[in-house]
ZAMARGU-4260 file (C-alpha; in steps of 0.2 Angstrom, whole numbers, plus 5000, padded with zeros to 4 digits):
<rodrens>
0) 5000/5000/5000 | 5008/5016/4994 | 5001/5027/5008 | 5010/5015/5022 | 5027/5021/5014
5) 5020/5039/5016 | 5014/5038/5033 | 5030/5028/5040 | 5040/5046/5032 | 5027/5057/5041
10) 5027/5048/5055 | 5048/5051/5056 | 5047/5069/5051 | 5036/5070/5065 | 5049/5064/5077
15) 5063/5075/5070 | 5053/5089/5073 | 5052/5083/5093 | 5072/5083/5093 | 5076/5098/5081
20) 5075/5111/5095 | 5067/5130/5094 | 5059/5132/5077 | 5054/5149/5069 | 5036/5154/5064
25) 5042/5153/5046 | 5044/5135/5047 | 5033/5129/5060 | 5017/5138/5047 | 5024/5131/5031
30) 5026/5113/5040 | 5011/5113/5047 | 5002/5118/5032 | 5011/5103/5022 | 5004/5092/5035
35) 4988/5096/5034 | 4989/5095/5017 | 4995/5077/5018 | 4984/5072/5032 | 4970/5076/5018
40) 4979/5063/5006 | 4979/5049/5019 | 4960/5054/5024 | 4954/5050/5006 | 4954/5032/4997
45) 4966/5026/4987 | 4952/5027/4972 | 4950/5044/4976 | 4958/5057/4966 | 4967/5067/4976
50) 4962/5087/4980 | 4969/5099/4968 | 4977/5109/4982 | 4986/5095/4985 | 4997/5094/4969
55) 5015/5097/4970 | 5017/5089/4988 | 5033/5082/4986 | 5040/5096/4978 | 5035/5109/4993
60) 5042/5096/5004 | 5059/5094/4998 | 5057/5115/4995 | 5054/5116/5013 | 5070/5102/5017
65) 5082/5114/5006 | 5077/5132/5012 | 5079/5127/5032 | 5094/5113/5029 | 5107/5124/5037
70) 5097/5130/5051 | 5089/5113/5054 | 5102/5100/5047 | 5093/5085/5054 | 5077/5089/5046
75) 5082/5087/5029 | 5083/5070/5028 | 5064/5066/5034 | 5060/5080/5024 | 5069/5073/5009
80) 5059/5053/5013 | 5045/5064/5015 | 5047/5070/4995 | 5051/5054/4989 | 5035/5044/4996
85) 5027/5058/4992 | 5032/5056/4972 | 5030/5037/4973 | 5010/5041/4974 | 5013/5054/4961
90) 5007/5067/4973
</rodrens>
């Protein structure tokens, strides 16, 4: 199931973010918007065509893992995993 592959990657992001340490408002909206955005592709059925607001997921994601890399090294990696499941549903 493609979504599981997607979930495992949030579910890491999510505890990178527990150890990354003080975040700035900058970050902290633009990840919480990507998250809601992918909490709405996991909501829906895999026959389900995705929401148009949710084209180019992967792409913000590994936006996001570039812009903030030097400031938060450690996040780029699950950002980058994040990307990749993210283009293996072509999301």
């Amino acid at each position: 199931m493609p979504h599981q592959a997607l979930k495992s990657a949030l579910k890491n992001l999510h505890g990178e973010l527990t150890h990354a340490g003080p975040m700035d408002e900058e970050l902290r909206a633009l990840l919480v918007q990507l998250d809601g955005d992918i909490q709405r592709v996991l909501e829906s059925t895999e026959e389900a065509a995705p929401a148009s607001n949710t084209y180019g997921l992967a792409e913000r994601a590994q936006e996001i893992g570039a812009r903030f890399a030097a400031r938060h090294p450690k996040l780029e990696p699950a950002l980058r995993e994040l990307g990749d499941a993210l283009s293996r549903i072509g999301i």
